[in-house]
C-alpha positions as CSV (number, residue, x, y, z in Angstrom):
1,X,0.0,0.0,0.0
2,X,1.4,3.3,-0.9
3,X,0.3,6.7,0.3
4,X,-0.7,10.6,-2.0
5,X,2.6,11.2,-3.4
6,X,4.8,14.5,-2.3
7,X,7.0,16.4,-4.2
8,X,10.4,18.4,-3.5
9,X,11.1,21.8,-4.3
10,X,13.5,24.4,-5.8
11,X,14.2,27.4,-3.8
12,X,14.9,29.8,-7.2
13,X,16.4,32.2,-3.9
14,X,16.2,33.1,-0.5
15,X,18.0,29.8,0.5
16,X,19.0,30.5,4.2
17,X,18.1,34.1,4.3
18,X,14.6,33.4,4.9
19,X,15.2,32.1,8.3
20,X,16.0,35.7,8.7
21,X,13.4,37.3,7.2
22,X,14.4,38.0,3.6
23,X,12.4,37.3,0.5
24,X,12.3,34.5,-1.2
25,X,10.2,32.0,-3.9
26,X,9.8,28.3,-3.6
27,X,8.6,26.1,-6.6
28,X,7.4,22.2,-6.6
29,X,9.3,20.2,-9.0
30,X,7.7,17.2,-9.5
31,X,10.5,15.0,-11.0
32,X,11.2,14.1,-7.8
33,X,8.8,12.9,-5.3
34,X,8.4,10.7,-2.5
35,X,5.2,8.6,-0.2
36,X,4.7,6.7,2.4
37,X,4.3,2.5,2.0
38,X,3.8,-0.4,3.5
39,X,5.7,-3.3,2.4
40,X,6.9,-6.5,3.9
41,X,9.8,-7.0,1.6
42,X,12.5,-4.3,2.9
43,X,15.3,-3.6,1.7
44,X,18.2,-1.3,3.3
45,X,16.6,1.6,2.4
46,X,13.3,0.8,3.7
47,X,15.0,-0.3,7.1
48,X,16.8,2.6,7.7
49,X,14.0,4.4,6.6
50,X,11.6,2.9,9.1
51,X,14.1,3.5,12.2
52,X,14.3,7.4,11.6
53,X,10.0,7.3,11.8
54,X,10.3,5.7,14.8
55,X,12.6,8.6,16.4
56,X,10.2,10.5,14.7
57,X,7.2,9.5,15.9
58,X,8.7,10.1,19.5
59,X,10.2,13.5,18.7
60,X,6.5,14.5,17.4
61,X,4.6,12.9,20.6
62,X,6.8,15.7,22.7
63,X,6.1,18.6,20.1
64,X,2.5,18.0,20.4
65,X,2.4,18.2,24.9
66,X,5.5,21.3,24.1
67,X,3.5,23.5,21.5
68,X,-0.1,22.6,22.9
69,X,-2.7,23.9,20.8
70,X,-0.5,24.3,17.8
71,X,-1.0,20.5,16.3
72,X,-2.0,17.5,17.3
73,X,-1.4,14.0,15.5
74,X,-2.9,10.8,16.1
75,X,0.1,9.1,17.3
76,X,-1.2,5.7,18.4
77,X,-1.8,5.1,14.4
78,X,1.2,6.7,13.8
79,X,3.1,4.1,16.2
80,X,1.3,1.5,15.0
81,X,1.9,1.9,11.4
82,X,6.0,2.6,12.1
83,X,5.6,-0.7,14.0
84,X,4.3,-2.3,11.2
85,X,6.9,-1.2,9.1
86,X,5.9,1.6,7.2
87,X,8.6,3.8,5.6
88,X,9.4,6.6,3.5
89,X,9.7,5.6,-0.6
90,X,11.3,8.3,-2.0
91,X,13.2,9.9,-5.0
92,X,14.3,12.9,-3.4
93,X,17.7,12.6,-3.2
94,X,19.3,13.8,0.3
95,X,21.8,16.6,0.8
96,X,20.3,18.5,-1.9
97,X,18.6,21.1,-0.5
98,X,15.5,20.3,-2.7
99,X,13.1,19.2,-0.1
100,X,13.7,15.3,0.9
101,X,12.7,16.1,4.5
102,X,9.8,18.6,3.6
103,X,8.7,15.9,1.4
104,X,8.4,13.7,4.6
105,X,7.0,16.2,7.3
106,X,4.3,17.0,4.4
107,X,3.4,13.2,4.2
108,X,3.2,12.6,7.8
109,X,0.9,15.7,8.5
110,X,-1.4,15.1,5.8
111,X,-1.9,11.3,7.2
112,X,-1.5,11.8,11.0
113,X,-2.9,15.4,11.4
114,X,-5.7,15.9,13.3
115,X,-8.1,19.0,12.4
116,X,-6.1,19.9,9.7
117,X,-5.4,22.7,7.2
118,X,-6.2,21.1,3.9
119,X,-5.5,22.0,0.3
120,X,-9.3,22.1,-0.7
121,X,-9.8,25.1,1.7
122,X,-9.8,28.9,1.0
123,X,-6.6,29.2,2.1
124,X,-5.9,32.6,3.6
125,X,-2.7,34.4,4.7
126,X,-3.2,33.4,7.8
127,X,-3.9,29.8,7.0
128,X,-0.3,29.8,5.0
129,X,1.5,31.3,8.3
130,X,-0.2,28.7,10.4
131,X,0.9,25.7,8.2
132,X,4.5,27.5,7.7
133,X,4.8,27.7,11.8
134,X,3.6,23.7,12.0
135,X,5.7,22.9,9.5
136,X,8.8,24.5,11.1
137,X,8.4,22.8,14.2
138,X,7.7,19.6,12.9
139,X,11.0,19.8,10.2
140,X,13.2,21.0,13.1
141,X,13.5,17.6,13.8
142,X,16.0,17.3,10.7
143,X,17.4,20.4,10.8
144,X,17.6,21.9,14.4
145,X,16.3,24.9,12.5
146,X,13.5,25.7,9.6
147,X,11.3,27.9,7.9
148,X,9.0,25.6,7.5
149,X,9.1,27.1,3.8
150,X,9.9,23.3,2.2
151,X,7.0,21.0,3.9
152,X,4.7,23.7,2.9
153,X,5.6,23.8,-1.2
154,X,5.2,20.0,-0.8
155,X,2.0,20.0,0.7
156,X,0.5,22.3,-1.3
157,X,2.4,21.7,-4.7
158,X,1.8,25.7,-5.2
159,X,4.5,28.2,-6.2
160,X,5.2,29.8,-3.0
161,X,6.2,33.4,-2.8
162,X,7.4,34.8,0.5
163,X,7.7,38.7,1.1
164,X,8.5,38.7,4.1
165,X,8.3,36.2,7.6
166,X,4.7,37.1,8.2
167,X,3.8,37.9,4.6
168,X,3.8,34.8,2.4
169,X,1.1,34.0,-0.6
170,X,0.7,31.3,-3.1
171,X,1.6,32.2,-6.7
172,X,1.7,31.5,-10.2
173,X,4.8,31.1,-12.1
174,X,5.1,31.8,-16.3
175,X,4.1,28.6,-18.6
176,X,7.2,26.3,-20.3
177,X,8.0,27.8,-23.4
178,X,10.7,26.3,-25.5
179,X,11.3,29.4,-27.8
180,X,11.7,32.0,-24.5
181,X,15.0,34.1,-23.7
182,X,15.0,33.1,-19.9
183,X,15.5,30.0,-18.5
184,X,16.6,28.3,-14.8
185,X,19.1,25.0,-15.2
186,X,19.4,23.2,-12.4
187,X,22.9,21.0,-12.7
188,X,24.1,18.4,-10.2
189,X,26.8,19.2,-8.7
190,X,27.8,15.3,-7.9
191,X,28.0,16.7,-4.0
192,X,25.8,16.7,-1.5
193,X,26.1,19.1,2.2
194,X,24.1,18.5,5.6
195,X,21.7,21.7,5.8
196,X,21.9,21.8,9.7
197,X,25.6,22.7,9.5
198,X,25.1,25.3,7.0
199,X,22.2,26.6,8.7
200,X,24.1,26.8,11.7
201,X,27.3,28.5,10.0
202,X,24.4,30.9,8.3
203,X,23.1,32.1,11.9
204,X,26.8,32.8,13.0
205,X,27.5,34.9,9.8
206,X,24.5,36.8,10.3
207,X,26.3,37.6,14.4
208,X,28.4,40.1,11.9
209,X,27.8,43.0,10.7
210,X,29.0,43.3,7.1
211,X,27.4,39.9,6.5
């Protein structure tokens, strides 16, 4: 059994800065993507995959008693599937920075939720902040650290312009065209990089001031 599939994103900019309050506009991109499954046959990936929900699972049963009122899961299925060996299947590839871990928080709040924010609503400004602040708190699990910016382009598979930290709006981005002037390439660099350290190096820099 495999669960709604999630995509990753591309930060076209504001990487780090919008921890800090800068602008910044997210897009899905939908060649990768990633959903939760249930399947006896593991392999490594699956395994490994499984023991980071369970850690998981824990680190969200103390986030729901720490931010009370902010979201609640239903953590007895949640346990209950990670027991029974559900996992992550995913494409995203990790160290990216393209969203393999907003991919994740996005699939585990749109199964385990409870009185949700869903896609099919009108979703206001401050629906948007709301989901950004859940989805901070529930990716700082990864990243000591996040916007929440990532899980929310997942979820929503919407263009995602932020103005500012309390200003952010869905968008709408220019249509392919094959015979236009402008274009973005994104190239693999064959190297990958742990966002918590960079992040953490990014929140120094910012200590000076000609950063």
């Amino acid at each position: 059994m495999k669960g709604p599939l999630f995509y990753s994103k591309i930060l076209l900019f504001g990487e780090y800065g919008i921890i800090k309050d800068s602008k910044g506009l997210s897009i899905p991109y939908n060649f990768f993507k990633g959903a939760l499954k249930w399947d006896r046959n593991h392999s490594e990936m699956a395994q490994e995959s499984n023991k980071s929900l369970k850690a998981y699972a824990k680190y969200l049963k103390v986030l729901e008693l720490k931010e009370e009122g902010l979201v609640s899961f239903d953590i007895e299925a949640l346990e209950k599937d990670v027991a029974d060996g559900m996992y992550f299947d995913s494409s995203i590839p990790q160290g990216y920075g393209i969203g393999s871990s907003g991919a994740l928080v996005a699939a585990i709040y749109d199964r385990y939720a409870t009185d949700k924010i869903t896609v099919l609503e009108n979703l206001t400004r401050e629906k948007l902040l709301q989901l950004k602040k859940i989805f901070g708190k529930m990716e700082s699990f990864f990243h000591g650290k996040s916007s929440g910016l990532d899980p929310l382009n997942s979820y929503l598979s919407l263009p995602i312009l932020i103005n500012s930290k309390d200003n952010i709006e869905s968008t709408s981005i220019p249509s392919q065209n094959t015979e236009g002037k402008g274009a973005v390439f994104l190239l693999d660099s064959g190297m990958t990089g742990e966002t918590a350290p960079m992040v953490q190096l990014f929140m120094e820099n910012m200590k000076q001031e000609g950063f």
